[in-house]
C-alpha positions as CSV (number, residue, x, y, z in Angstrom):
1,X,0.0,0.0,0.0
2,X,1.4,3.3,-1.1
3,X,2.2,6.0,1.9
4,X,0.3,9.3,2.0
5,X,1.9,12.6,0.1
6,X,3.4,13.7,3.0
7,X,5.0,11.0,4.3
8,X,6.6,10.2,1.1
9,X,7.7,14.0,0.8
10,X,9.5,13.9,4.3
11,X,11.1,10.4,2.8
12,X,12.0,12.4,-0.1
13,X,13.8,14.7,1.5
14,X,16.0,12.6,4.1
15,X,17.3,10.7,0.7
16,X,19.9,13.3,0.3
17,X,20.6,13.7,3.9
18,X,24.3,13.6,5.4
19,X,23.3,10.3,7.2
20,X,22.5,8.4,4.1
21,X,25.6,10.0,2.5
22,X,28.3,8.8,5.2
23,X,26.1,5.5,5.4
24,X,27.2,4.9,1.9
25,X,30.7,6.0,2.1
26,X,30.9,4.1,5.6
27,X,29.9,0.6,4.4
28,X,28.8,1.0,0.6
29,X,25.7,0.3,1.8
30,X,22.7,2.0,3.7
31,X,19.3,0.4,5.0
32,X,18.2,4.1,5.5
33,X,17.7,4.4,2.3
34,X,16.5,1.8,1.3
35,X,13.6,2.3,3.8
36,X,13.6,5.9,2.7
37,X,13.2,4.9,-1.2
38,X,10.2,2.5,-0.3
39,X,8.3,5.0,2.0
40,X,9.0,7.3,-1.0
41,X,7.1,5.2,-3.8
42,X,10.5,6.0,-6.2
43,X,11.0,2.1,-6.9
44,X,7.7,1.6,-8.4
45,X,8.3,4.3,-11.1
46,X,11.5,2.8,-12.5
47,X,12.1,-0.2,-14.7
48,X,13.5,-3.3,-13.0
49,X,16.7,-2.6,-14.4
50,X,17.4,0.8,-13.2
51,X,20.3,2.3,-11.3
52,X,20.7,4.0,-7.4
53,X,21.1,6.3,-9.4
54,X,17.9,6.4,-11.6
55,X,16.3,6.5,-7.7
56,X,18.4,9.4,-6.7
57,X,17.4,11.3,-9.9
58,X,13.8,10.3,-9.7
59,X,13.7,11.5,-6.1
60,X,15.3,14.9,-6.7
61,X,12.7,15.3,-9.7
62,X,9.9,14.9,-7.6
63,X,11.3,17.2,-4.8
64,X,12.1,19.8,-7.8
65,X,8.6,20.5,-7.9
66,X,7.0,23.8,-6.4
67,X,5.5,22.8,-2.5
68,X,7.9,19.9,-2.1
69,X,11.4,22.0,-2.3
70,X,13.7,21.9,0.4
71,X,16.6,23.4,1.7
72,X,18.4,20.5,-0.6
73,X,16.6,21.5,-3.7
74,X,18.1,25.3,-3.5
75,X,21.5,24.3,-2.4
76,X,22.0,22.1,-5.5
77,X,20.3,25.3,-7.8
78,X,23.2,27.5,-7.0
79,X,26.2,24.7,-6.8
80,X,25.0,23.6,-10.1
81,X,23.9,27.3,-11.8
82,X,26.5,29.4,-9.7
83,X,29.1,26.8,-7.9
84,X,29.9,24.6,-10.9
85,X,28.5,26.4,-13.6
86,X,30.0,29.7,-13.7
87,X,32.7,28.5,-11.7
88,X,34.6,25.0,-11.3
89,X,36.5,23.8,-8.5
90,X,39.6,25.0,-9.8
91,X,39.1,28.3,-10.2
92,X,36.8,28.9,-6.5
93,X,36.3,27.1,-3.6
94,X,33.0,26.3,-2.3
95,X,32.3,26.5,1.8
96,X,29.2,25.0,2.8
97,X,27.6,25.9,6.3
98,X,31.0,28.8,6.8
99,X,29.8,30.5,10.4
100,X,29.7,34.0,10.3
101,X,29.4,35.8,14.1
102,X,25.7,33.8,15.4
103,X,25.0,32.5,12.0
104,X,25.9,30.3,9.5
105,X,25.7,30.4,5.6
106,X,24.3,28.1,3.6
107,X,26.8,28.2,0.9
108,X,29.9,30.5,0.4
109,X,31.8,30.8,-2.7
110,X,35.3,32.3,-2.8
111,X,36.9,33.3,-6.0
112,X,38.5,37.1,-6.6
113,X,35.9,37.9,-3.5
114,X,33.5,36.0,-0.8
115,X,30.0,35.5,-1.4
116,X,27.3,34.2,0.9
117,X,24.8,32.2,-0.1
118,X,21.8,31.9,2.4
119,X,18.8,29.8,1.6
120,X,14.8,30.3,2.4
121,X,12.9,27.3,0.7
122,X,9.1,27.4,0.9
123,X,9.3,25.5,4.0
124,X,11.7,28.2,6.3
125,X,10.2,30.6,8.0
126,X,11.8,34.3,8.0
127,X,12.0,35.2,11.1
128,X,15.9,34.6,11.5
129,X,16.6,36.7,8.2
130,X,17.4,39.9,9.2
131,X,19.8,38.8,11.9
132,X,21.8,36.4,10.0
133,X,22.1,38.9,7.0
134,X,23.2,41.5,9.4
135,X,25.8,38.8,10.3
136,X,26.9,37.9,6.7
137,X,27.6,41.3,6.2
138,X,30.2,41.8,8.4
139,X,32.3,38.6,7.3
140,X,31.2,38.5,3.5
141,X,32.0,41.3,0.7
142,X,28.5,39.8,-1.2
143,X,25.3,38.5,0.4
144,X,22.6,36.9,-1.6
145,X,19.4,35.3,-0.3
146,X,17.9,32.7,-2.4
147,X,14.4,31.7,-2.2
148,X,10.9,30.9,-4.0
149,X,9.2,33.3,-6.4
150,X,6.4,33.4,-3.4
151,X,8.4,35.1,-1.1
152,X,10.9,37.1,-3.4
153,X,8.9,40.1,-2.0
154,X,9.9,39.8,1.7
155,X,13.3,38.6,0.6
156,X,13.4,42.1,-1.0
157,X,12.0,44.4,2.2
158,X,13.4,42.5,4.8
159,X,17.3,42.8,3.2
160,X,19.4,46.1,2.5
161,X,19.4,47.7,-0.8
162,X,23.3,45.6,-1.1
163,X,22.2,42.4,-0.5
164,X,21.1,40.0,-3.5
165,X,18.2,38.1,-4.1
166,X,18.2,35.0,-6.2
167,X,14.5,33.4,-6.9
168,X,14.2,29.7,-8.1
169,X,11.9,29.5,-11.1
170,X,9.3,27.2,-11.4
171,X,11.8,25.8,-14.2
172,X,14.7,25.3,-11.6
173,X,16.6,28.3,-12.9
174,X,18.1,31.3,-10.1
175,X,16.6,34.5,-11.7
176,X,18.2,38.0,-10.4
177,X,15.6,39.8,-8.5
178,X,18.5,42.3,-7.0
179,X,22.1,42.0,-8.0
180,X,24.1,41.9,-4.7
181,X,26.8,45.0,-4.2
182,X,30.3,43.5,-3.7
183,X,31.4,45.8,-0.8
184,X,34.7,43.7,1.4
185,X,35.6,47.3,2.7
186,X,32.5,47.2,5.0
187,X,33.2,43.8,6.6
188,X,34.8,43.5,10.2
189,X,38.1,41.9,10.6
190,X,37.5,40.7,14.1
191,X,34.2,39.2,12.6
192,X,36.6,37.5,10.0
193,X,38.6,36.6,12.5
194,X,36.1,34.1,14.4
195,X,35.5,32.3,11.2
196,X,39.2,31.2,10.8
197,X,40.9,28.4,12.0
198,X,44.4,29.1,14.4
199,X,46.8,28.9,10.9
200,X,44.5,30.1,8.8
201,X,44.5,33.4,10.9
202,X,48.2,33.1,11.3
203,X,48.6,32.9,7.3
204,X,46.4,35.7,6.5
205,X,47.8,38.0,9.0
206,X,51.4,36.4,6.7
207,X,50.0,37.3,3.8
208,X,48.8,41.1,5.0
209,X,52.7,41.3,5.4
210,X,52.7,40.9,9.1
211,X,55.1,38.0,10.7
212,X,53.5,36.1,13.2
213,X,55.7,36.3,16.5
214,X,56.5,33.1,18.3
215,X,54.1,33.3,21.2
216,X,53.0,30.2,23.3
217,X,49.4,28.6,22.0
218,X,48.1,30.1,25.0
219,X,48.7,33.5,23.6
220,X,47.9,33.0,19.8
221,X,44.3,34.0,19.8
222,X,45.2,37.3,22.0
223,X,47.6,38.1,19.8
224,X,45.7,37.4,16.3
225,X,42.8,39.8,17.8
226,X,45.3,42.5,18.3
227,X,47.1,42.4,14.2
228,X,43.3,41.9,12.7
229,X,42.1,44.6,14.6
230,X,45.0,47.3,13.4
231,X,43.9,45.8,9.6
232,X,41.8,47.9,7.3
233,X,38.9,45.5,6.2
234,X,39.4,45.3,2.9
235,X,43.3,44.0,3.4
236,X,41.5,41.4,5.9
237,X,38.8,40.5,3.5
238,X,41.1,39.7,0.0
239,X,44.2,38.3,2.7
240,X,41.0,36.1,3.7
241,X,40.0,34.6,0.5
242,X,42.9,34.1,-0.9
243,X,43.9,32.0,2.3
244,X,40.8,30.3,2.5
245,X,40.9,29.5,-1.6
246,X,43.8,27.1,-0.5
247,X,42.9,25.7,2.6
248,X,39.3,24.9,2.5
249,X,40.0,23.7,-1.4
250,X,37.8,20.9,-2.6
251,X,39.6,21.0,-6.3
252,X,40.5,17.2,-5.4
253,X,37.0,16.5,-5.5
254,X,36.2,17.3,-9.4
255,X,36.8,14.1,-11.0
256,X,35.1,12.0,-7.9
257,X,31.7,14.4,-8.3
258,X,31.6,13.6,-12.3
259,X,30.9,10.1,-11.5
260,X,28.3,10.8,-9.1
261,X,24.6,11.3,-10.6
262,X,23.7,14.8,-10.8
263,X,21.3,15.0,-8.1
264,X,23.7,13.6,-5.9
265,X,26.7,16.3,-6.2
266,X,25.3,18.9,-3.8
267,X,25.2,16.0,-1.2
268,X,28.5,14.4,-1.7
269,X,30.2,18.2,-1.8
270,X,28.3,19.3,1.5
271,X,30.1,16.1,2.8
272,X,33.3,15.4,4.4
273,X,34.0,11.9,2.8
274,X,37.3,9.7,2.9
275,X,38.9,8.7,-0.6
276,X,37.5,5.3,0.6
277,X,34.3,6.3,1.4
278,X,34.2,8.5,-1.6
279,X,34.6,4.9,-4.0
280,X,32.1,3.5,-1.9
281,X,29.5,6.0,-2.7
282,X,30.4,6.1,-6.3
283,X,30.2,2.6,-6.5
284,X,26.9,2.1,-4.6
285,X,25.3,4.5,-6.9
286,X,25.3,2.7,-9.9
287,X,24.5,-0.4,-8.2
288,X,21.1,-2.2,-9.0
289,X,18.7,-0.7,-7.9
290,X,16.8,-3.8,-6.9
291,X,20.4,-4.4,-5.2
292,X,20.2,-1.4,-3.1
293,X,16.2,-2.1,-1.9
294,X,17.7,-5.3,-0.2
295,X,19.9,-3.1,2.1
296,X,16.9,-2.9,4.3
């Protein structure tokens, strides 16, 4: 007997979670989702010789549509439109959840500059917006939000004049409602600062040409708060990407992502994976499907 609409939706959605992601890369294998596939209806849509992958790419199809996009659905819009498509992982690195004071963004891309990506589905609420923009602001030259054609409105009155809005078509396409203003001279170093790992702050304080003295660990932080505080922001902001360009790069990861189904990229970047794991989830996803229904 087939589950009710919204249970399968909710099933949907947990088929590109980070549980069923690691569970793959873990073991190659993962009962979750084969539970979640079945609750979902998916498998009785597809031939008896389709793929994990067909499933995937049948799920994400379904979830695609207006009233059943999540948070997923936008985050692979802009790393396929924006991330990948305008950019590769050569050329920019791609940050997802990067905190930012209280807050953290969705998605950050760092190429010449930083730009924050935060996402409102038809599911979120607003409430958080203004807060967490006012956050992104002061770590991120560009702020975009991203969100349904339904609430491009509030996106737009709720947000200063400099922040972005990207709305998701009904067609899956990001259409500009407000360009974002790429301002890194009104961003605050100290902000910065609490977003960066002990050598990353060390290496950008380097790269602003200051020499890190040899203090004991004890010290380090006390010390990094005094040099980014004498910065200008801009010489904190660019000193900032260009760090983080190298050491949060996921450039290893192109090839490993081309073998991946397309609906499945935005999952597998998002996630911290092992090279073993990483051949474990590539392989499971173009195992039977039939194969994979088994795992439960």
């Amino acid at each position: 007997m087939r589950t009710s609409p919204t249970v399968e939706t909710a099933a949907l959605t947990r088929v590109f979670s980070r549980g069923v992601v690691r569970e793959l890369g873990e073991t190659g294998q993962s009962p979750l989702l084969a539970r979640l596939l079945q609750q979902s209806g998916i498998p009785d849509s597809l031939p008896a010789d389709a793929k994990l992958a067909d499933a995937f790419d049948l799920a994400f199809s379904s979830l695609r549509r207006i009233g059943n996009r999540d948070d997923y659905v936008y985050r692979v819009a802009v790393t396929q439109r924006i991330a990948l498509g305008r950019h590769n992982l050569r050329t920019a690195t791609i940050v997802n959840e990067l905190r930012a004071r209280k807050s953290k963004a969705d998605l950050v891309i760092l190429n010449g500059t930083s730009t924050a990506y935060e996402i409102k589905s038809e599911r979120d609420s607003f409430s958080r917006l203004a807060g967490q923009i006012a956050d992104y602001r002061a770590v991120f030259a560009s702020v975009y939000v991203v969100t349904s054609p339904m609430q491009a409105c509030a996106a737009l009155s709720i947000t200063p004049n400099d922040v972005g809005v990207l709305v998701l078509s009904s067609r899956f396409r990001l259409q500009v409602e407000r360009q974002a203003i790429d301002q890194p001279e009104r961003v605050d170093p100290l902000s910065i600062l609490d977003t960066l790992r002990v050598q990353e702050a060390i290496d950008v304080a380097s790269d602003a040409g200051i020499d890190f003295p040899n203090v004991p660990n004890t010290q380090r932080w006390h010390v990094l708060r005094e040099i980014f505080a004498s910065l200008g922001s801009r010489t904190v902001h660019d000193a900032t990407v260009r760090v983080l360009r190298t050491s949060r790069s996921r450039a290893e990861l192109e090839p490993y992502l081309k073998e991946l189904p397309l609906s499945l990229r935005a999952a597998a970047l998002a996630t911290d994976l092992s090279v073993t794991a990483r051949q474990n989830l590539t392989a499971a996803a173009w195992l039977p499907l039939r194969t994979a229904l088994a795992w439960s």
